[in-house]
KOLSENU-13454 format. One record per residue (C-alpha): residue number from 1; residue in three letters; x, y, z. Coordinates in pm, 1 decimal, padded with zeros to 6 digits. Example, Ala and Ser with C-alpha at 12.3 -4.5 7.8 and 13.67 -1.06 7.14 Angstrom:
- 1, ALA, 01230.0, -00450.0, 00780.0
- 2, SER, 01367.0, -00106.0, 00714.0
This chain:
- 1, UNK, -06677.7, 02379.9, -20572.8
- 2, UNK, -06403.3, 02601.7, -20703.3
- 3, UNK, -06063.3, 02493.1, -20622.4
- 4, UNK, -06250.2, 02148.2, -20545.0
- 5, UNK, -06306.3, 01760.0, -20689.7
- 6, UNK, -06557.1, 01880.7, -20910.1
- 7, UNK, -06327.6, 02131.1, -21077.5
- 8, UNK, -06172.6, 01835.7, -21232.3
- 9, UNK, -06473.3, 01744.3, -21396.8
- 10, UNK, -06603.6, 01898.9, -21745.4
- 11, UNK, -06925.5, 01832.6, -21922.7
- 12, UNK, -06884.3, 01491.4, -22092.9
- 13, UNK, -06662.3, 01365.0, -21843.8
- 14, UNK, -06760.3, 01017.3, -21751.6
- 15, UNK, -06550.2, 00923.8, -21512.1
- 16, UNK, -06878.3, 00877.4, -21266.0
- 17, UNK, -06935.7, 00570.5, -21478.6
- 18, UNK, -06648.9, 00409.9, -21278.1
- 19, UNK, -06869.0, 00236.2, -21044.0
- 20, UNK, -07246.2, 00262.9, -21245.8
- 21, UNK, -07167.7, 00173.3, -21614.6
- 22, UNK, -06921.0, -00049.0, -21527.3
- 23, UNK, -07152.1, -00219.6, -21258.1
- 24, UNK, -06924.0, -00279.9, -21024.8
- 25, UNK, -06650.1, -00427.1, -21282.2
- 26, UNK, -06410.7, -00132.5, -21389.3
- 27, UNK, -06160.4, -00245.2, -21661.1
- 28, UNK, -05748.5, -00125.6, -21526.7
- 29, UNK, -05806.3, 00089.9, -21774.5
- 30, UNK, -06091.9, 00313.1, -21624.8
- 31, UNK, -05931.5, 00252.3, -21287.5
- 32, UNK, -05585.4, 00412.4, -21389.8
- 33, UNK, -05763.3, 00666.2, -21569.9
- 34, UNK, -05974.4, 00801.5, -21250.1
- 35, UNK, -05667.9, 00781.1, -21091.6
- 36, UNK, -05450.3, 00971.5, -21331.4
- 37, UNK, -05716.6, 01229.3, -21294.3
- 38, UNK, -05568.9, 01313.8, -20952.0
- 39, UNK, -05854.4, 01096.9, -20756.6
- 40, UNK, -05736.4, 00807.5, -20515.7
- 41, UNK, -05836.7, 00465.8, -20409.2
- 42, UNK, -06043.9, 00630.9, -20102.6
- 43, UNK, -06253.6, 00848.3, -20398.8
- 44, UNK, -06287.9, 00531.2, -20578.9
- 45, UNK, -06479.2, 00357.2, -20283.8
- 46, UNK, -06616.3, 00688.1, -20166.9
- 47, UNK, -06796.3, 00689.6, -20457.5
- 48, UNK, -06897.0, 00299.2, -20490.6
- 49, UNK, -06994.5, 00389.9, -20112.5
- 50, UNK, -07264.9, 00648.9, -20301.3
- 51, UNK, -07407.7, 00439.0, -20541.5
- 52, UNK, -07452.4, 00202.7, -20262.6
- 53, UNK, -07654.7, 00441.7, -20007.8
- 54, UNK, -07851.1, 00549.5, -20316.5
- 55, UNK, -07950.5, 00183.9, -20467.8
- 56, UNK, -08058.2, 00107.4, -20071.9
- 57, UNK, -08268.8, 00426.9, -20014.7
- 58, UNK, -08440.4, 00354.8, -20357.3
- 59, UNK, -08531.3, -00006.3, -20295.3
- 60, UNK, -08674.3, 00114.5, -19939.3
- 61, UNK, -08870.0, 00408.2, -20081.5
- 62, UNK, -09003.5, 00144.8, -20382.8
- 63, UNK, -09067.8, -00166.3, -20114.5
- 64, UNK, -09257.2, 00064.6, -19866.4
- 65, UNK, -09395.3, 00316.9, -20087.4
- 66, UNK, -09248.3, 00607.1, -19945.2
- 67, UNK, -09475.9, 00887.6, -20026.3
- 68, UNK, -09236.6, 01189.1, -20201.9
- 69, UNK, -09217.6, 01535.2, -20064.1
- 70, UNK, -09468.2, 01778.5, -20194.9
- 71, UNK, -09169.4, 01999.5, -20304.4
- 72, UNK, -09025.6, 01714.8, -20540.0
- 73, UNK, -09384.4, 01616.2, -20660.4
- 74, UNK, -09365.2, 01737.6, -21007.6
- 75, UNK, -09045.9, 01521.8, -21093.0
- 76, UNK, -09173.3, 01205.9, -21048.1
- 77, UNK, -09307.1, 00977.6, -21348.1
- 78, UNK, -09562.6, 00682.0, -21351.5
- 79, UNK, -09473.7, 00318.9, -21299.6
Protein backbone atom coordinates (compact mmCIF):
# COMPACT_ATOMS: atom_id res chain seq x y z
CA UNK A 1 0.00 0.00 0.00
CA UNK A 2 2.03 3.04 -0.88
CA UNK A 3 1.64 5.89 1.39
CA UNK A 4 0.09 3.07 3.78
CA UNK A 5 0.87 0.83 7.22
CA UNK A 6 2.79 -1.44 5.28
CA UNK A 7 5.15 1.22 3.99
CA UNK A 8 6.49 1.22 7.41
CA UNK A 9 7.48 -2.18 7.19
CA UNK A 10 10.90 -3.50 5.50
CA UNK A 11 12.01 -7.02 4.97
CA UNK A 12 13.26 -8.26 8.38
CA UNK A 13 11.01 -6.21 10.24
CA UNK A 14 9.46 -8.20 12.98
CA UNK A 15 7.33 -6.15 14.50
CA UNK A 16 4.33 -8.80 13.48
CA UNK A 17 5.88 -10.89 16.22
CA UNK A 18 4.16 -8.47 18.68
CA UNK A 19 1.28 -10.63 19.25
CA UNK A 20 2.67 -14.37 17.67
CA UNK A 21 6.28 -14.74 19.05
CA UNK A 22 5.51 -13.15 21.99
CA UNK A 23 2.27 -15.32 22.48
CA UNK A 24 0.27 -13.01 23.76
CA UNK A 25 3.03 -11.59 26.36
CA UNK A 26 4.87 -8.55 24.66
CA UNK A 27 7.77 -7.25 26.86
CA UNK A 28 7.30 -2.80 27.28
CA UNK A 29 9.93 -3.03 25.24
CA UNK A 30 8.32 -4.49 21.97
CA UNK A 31 5.20 -2.57 22.93
CA UNK A 32 6.98 0.95 22.88
CA UNK A 33 8.81 -0.09 19.98
CA UNK A 34 5.53 -0.85 17.70
CA UNK A 35 4.45 2.17 18.97
CA UNK A 36 7.42 4.36 18.24
CA UNK A 37 6.99 2.98 14.80
CA UNK A 38 4.00 5.33 14.37
CA UNK A 39 1.32 2.33 15.12
CA UNK A 40 -1.25 2.82 18.07
CA UNK A 41 -2.93 0.86 20.75
CA UNK A 42 -6.03 0.22 18.22
CA UNK A 43 -3.17 -1.48 15.60
CA UNK A 44 -1.91 -3.33 18.50
CA UNK A 45 -5.35 -5.11 19.15
CA UNK A 46 -6.24 -4.88 15.50
CA UNK A 47 -3.70 -7.10 14.98
CA UNK A 48 -4.08 -9.53 18.19
CA UNK A 49 -7.81 -9.31 16.72
CA UNK A 50 -6.04 -11.18 13.42
CA UNK A 51 -4.22 -13.74 14.95
CA UNK A 52 -7.35 -14.45 16.76
CA UNK A 53 -9.83 -14.88 13.60
CA UNK A 54 -6.98 -16.89 12.05
CA UNK A 55 -6.18 -19.46 15.12
CA UNK A 56 -10.32 -19.91 15.14
CA UNK A 57 -10.78 -20.52 11.34
CA UNK A 58 -7.81 -23.04 11.57
CA UNK A 59 -9.07 -25.07 14.48
CA UNK A 60 -12.61 -25.20 12.58
CA UNK A 61 -11.12 -26.17 9.21
CA UNK A 62 -8.77 -28.97 11.31
CA UNK A 63 -11.93 -30.16 13.74
CA UNK A 64 -14.33 -30.52 10.71
CA UNK A 65 -12.04 -31.28 8.00
CA UNK A 66 -12.79 -28.59 5.82
CA UNK A 67 -11.97 -29.77 2.41
CA UNK A 68 -9.44 -26.85 0.69
CA UNK A 69 -10.27 -25.11 -2.51
CA UNK A 70 -9.06 -26.75 -5.63
CA UNK A 71 -7.19 -23.44 -6.42
CA UNK A 72 -5.06 -23.68 -3.08
CA UNK A 73 -4.60 -27.54 -3.50
CA UNK A 74 -1.01 -27.62 -4.30
CA UNK A 75 0.04 -25.70 -1.02
CA UNK A 76 -1.05 -27.93 1.36
CA UNK A 77 1.34 -30.60 3.13
CA UNK A 78 0.55 -34.02 4.85
CA UNK A 79 -0.33 -34.45 8.50
Amino acid sequence: MPGGRSSRFRPGDHRGDLVAVSRGLPTAAQVEAFLAAGFTETDILQVLLAASVKTISNYTNHLFHTPVDKVFARRTWAD
